[in-house]
C-alpha positions in Angstrom: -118.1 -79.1 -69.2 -121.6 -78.2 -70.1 -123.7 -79.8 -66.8 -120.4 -77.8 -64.9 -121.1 -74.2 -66.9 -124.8 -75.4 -66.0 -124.3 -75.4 -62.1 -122.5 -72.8 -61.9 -125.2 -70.5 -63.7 -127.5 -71.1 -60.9 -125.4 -71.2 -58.1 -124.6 -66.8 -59.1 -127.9 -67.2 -59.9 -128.9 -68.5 -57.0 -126.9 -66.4 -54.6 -128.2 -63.3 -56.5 -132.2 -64.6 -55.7 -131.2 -64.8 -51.9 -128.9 -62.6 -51.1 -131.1 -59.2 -53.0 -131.1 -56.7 -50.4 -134.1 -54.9 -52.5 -134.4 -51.5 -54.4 -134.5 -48.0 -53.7 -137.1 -45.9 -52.4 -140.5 -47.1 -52.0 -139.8 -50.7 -52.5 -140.0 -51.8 -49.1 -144.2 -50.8 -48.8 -145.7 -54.2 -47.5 -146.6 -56.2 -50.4 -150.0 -56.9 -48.7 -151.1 -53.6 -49.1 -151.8 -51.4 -52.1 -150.1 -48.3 -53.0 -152.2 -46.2 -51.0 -152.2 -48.4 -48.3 -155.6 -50.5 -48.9 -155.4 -53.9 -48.3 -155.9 -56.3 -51.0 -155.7 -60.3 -51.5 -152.9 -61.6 -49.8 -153.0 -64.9 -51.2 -152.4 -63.0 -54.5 -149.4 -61.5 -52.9 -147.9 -64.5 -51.1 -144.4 -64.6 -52.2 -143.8 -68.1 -51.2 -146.3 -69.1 -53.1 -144.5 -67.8 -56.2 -140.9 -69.3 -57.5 -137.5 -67.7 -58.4 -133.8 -68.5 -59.3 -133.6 -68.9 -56.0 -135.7 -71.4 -55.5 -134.7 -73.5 -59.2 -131.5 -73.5 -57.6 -132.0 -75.1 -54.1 -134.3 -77.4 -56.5 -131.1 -78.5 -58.4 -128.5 -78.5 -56.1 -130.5 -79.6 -53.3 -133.6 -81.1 -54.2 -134.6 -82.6 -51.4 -134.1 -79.2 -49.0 -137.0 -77.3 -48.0 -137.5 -73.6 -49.1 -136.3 -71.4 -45.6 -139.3 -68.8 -45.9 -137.7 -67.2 -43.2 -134.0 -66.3 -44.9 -133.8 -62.7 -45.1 -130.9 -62.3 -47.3 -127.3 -60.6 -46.9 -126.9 -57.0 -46.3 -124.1 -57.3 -49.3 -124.7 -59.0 -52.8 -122.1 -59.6 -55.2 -123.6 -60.6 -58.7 -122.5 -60.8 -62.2 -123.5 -57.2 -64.2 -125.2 -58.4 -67.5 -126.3 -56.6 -70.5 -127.3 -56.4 -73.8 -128.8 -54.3 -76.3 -127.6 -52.9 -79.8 -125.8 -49.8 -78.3 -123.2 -51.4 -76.0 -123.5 -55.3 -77.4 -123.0 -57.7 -74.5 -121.9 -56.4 -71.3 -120.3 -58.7 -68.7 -119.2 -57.7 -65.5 -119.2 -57.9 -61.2 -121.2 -55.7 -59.3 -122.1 -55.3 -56.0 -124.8 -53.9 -53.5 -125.2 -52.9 -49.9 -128.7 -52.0 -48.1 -129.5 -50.8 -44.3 -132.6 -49.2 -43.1 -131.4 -46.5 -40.5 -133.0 -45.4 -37.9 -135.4 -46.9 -35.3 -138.6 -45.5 -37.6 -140.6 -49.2 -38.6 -141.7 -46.9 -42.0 -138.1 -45.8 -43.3 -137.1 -47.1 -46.5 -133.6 -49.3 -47.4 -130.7 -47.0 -48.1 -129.0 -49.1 -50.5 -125.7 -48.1 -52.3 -124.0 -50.1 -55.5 -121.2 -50.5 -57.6 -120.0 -52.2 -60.9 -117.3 -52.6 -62.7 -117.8 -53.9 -66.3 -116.8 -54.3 -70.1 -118.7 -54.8 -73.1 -118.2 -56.2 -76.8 -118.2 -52.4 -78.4 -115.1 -51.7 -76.3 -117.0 -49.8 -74.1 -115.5 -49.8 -70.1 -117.6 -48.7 -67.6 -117.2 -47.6 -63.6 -120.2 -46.7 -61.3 -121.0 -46.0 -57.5 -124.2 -44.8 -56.6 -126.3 -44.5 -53.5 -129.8 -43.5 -52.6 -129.9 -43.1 -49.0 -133.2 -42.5 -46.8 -132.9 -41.4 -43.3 -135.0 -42.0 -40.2 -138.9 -41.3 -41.1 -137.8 -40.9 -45.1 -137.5 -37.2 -43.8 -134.4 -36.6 -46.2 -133.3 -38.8 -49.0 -130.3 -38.2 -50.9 -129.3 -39.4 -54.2 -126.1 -39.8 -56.2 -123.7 -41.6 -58.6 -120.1 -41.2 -59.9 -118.9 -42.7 -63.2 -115.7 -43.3 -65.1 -116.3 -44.5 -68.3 -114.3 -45.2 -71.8 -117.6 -45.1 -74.2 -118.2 -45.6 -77.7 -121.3 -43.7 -78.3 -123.3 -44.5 -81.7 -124.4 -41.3 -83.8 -127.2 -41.5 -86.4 -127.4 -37.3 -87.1 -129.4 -35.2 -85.3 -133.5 -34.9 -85.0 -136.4 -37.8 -85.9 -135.5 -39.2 -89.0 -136.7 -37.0 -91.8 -133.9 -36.3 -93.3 -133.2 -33.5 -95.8 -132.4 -33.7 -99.1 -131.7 -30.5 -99.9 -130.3 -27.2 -98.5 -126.7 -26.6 -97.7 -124.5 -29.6 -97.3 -124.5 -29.2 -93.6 -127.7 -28.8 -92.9 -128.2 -32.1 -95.2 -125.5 -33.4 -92.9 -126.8 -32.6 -89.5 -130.2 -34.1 -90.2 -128.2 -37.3 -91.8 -131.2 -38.5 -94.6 -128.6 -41.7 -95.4 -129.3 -42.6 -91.8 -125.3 -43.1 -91.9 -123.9 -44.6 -88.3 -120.5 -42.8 -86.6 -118.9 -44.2 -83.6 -117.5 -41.5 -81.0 -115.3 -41.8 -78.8 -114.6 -40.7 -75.6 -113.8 -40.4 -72.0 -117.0 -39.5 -69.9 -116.8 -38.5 -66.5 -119.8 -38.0 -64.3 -120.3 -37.0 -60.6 -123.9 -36.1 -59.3 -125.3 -35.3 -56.2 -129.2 -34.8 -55.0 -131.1 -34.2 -51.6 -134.5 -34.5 -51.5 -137.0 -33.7 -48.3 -140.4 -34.9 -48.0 -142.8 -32.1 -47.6 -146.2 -34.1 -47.4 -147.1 -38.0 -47.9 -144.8 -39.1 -51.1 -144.1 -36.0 -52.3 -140.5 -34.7 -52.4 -138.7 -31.5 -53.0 -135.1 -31.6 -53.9 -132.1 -29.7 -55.2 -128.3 -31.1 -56.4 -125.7 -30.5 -58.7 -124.4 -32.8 -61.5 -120.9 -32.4 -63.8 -120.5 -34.5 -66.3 -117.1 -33.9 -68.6 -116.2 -35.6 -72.1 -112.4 -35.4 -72.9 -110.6 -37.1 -76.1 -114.0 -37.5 -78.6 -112.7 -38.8 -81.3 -114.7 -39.5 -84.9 -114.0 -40.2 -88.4 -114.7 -37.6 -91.0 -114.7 -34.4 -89.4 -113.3 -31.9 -91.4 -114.9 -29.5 -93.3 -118.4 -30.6 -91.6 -118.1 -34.2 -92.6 -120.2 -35.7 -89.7 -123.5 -34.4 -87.9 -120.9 -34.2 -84.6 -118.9 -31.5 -86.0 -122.0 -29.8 -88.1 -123.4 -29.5 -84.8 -119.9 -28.3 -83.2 -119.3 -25.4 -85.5 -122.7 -24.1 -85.7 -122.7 -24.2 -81.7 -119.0 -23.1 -81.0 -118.3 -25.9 -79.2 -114.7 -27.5 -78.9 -114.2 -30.8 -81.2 -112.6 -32.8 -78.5 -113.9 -32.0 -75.3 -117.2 -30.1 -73.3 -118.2 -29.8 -69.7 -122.2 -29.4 -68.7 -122.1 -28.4 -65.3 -125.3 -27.3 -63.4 -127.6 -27.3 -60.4 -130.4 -29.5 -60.2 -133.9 -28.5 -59.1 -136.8 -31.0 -59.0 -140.3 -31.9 -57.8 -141.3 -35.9 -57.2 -144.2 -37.6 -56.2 -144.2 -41.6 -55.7 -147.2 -43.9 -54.6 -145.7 -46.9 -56.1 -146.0 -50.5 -54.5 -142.7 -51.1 -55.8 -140.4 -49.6 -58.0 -138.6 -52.8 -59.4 -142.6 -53.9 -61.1 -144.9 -51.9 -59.7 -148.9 -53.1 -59.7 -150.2 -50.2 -59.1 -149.1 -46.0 -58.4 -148.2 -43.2 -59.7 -144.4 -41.9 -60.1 -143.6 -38.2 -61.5 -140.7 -36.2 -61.7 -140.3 -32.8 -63.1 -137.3 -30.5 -62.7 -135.0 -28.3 -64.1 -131.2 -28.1 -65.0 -129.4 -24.9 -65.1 -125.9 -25.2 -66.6 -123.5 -22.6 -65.7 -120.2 -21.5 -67.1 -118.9 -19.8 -64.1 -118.9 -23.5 -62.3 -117.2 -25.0 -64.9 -120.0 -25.7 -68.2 -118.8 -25.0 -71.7 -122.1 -22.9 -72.5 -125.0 -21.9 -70.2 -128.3 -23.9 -70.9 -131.9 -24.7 -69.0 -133.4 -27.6 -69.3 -136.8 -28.5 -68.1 -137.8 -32.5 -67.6 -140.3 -34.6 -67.4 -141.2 -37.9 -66.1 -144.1 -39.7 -65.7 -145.2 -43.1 -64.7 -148.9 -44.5 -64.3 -149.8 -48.5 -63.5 -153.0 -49.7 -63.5 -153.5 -53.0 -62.0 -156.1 -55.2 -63.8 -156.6 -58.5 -61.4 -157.0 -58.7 -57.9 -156.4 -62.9 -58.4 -153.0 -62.3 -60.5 -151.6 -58.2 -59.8 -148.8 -59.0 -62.1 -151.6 -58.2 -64.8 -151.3 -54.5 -65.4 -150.9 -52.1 -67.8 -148.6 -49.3 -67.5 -147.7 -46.2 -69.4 -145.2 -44.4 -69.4 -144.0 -40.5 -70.7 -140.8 -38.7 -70.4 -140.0 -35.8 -72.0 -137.0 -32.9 -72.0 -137.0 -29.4 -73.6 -134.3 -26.5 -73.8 -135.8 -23.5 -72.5 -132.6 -21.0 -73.4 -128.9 -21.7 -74.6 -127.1 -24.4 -75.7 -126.3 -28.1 -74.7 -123.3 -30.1 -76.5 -124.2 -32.7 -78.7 -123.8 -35.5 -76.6 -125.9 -34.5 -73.7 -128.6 -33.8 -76.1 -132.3 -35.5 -75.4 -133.1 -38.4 -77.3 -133.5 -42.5 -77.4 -132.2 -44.1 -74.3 -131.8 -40.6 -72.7 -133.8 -41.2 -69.4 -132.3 -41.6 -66.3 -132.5 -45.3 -67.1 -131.4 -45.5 -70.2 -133.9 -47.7 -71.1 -136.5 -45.6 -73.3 -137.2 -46.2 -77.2 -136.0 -50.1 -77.2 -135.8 -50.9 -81.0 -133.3 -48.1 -81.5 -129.8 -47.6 -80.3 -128.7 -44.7 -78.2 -129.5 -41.2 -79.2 -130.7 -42.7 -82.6 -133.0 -39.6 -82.2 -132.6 -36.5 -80.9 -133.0 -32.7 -80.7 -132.8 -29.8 -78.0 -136.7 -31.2 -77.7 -137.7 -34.6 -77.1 -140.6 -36.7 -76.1 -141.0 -40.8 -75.5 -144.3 -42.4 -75.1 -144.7 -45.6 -74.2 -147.1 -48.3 -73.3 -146.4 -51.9 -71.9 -148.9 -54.6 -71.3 -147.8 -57.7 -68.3 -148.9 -60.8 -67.6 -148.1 -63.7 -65.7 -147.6 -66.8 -68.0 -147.2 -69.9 -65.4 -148.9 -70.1 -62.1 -145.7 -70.0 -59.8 -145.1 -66.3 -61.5 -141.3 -67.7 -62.7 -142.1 -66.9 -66.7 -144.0 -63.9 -67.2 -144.5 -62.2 -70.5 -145.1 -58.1 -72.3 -145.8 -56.4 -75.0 -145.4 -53.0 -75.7 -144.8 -49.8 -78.1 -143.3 -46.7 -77.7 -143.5 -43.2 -80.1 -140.8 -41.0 -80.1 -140.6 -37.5 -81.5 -138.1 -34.9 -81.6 -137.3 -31.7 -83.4 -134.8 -30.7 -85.7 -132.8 -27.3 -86.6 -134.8 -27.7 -90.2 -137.8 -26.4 -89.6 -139.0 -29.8 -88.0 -141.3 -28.9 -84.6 -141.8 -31.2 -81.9 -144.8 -33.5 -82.1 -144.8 -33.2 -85.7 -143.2 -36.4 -86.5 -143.3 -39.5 -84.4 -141.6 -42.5 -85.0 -142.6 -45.9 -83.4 -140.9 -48.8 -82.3 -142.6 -51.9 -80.0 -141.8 -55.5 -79.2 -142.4 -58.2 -76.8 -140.5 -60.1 -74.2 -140.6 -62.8 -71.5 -139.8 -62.1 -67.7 -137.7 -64.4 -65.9 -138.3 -63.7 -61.6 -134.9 -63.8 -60.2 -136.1 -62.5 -56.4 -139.8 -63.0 -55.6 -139.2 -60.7 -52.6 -138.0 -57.8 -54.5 -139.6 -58.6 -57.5 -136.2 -58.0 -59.4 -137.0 -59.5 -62.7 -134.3 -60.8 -66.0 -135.9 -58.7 -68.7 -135.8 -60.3 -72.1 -137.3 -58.0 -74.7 -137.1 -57.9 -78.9 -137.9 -55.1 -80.2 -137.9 -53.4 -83.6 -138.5 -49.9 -84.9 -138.2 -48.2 -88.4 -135.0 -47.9 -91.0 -134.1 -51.1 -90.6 -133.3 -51.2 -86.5 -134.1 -53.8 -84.3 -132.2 -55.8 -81.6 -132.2 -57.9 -78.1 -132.4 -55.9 -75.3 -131.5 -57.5 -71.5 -131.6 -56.4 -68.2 -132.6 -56.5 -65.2 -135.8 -55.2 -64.1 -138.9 -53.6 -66.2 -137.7 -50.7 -68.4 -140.1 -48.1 -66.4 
């Protein structure tokens, strides 16, 4: 039963090294070349000189076949969808991906589109398709997702964990000073849509629209203010068991990464606004302004996957009022993948900033184990009297980095992490967190 389980790991396995049609936007810039375009040591860069899942696979189920250095891969994957951290548990699931380049231009990048269906031990059921299509010359590149979800969202009060001790008894339960964990539930429904048009050499200008919808939240305790949800509810007129945010989106991107699965070296930045409007369909009006940025610095031209990269991302309300849900906080990026050590949202405020530094480095010679370390400060304000920047709260941890597809430098992304008031967890995935 075991050597059975055993095979059939790395036959997915297996499939999923080969048949990865790569990753969105700029991962298809020759790896023999820098992010600006300067050539650098291709032996250093010589993916079949490295080893992947791929490659362990053909090793055990066919030991005595030759690696084809020419095999390109499928257009269509289907892999299992794994995950686990502390906010969702383990997550199991199918999911699968398409990629074309269209166009005769040699330069434009994959399109690629995906979807996954999957369930996790928290009870929580989720749906996506998304896409990220570039056309001929990269001249427009459009971006969007849909999901259906049944989600059980954690809730550790609102702000970055000073608690109060005294003041009214909502005000002591907004800011939660027990550190006191609610599940919510709900139904979450998201559709977003962005176009983007390059205006000069990796930098983008886009605009979109995204209207995400809770219906049926659910949560012990709320009457008569019993739980930071419902604190936060009353003092913002918001219904108890449902909201819409609905808005237009209006950004500014610039990308010089090598890749964006593990970059060695670039630049990525993102900065844009939300406006949510009630006349489309949002509960309250709000602007948001966000940031996002990404720096890598590569420290070996013999092994490029030693660099350092940093990381900050950051988003403030400017005027009005965002439900409680869709407020900034831990694991609030687009990834969802900021502050590991802490669940979901375990802070949060109508500002919020995560910083974050990671350290990687190769651990064998054929790049299949690699290793990281990192840290990450978070800060947030409150409706207390607590600013933003004020208070930081840190979290950090290491991890090991398993090299699933040597072409696309897709990576299984083991990390432990820990962070303050007694959180810590395992967090897996695939790919590097930023």
């Amino acid at each position: 039963m075991l050597r059975s389980l055993f095979t059939l790991f790395f036959i997915i396995t297996g499939a999923f090294a080969f048949g990865q049609v790569g990753a969105p936007a700029d991962s298809l810039k020759a790896d023999s070349l820098g992010a600006k375009g300067k050539k650098i040591n291709p032996r250093a860069y010589n993916v079949n000189k490295q080893y992947d899942f791929g490659d362990l696979a053909r090793n055990i189920l066919h030991p005595k076949k030759k690696a084809d250095t020419l095999h390109k891969g499928s257009g269509l994957t289907i892999v299992p969808n794994i995950a686990a951290n502390p906010t969702i548990g383990a997550q199991l699931g199918i999911k699968a991906v398409a990629g074309r380049k269209l166009g005769d231009d040699p330069n434009t990048l994959l399109s690629i589109a995906a979807t996954s269906a999957s369930i996790t031990t928290k009870g929580i059921i989720y749906f996506y398709i998304n896409h990220n299509i570039f056309t001929n010359g990269n001249k427009w590149n459009i971006q969007g997702n849909l999901v259906v979800s049944k989600s059980v969202t954690p809730d550790d009060g609102f702000g970055i964990g000073v608690g109060k001790t005294e003041g009214s008894p909502a005000e002591t339960v907004l800011a939660d000073p027990a550190h006191k964990g609610y599940a919510i539930h709900s139904y979450y429904f998201n559709f977003r849509e962005k176009i983007y048009k390059e205006v000069a050499k990796d930098l983008f200008l886009g605009a979109g629209a995204s209207f995400e919808v809770r219906r049926k939240i659910q949560i012990s305790d709320t009457v008569n203010n019993g739980t930071p949800l419902s604190v936060y509810d009353n003092q913002h007129g918001f219904p108890k068991d449902h909201y819409s945010a609905d808005g237009f989106l209006f950004n500014v991107e610039y990308t010089s990464r090598d890749n964006p699965n593990r970059p060695y070296k670039g630049i990525y930045f993102d900065a844009g606004f939300r406006v949510n409007q009630t006349w489309i369909g949002s509960t309250k009006n709000s602007v948001q302004f966000t940031t996002d940025f990404r720096k890598y610095f590569a420290l070996s031209d013999v092994n490029p996957e030693t660099v350092l990269a940093v990381w900050n991302w950051g988003s403030y309300l400017l005027s009005g009022t965002i439900p409680y849900l869709e407020l900034p906080g831990t694991g609030r990026d687009g990834t969802f993948r900021s502050g590991r050590g802490y669940t979901s949202q375990y802070f949060k405020g109508t500002e919020f900033n995560d910083t974050e530094a990671e350290f990687r480095f190769p651990i064998l010679a054929n790049k299949f184990v690699s290793g990281v370390t990192f840290v990450n400060l978070q800060t947030a304000n409150d409706e207390q009297g607590t600013e933003l920047f004020q208070v930081f709260q840190p979290g950090g941890g290491a991890g090991l980095r398993l090299l699933f597809n040597k072409v696309t430098r897709t990576n299984l992304a083991l990390d432990y992490a820990w962070g303050k008031f007694g959180n810590r967890g395992f967090f897996l995935n695939l790919n590097e967190s930023f």
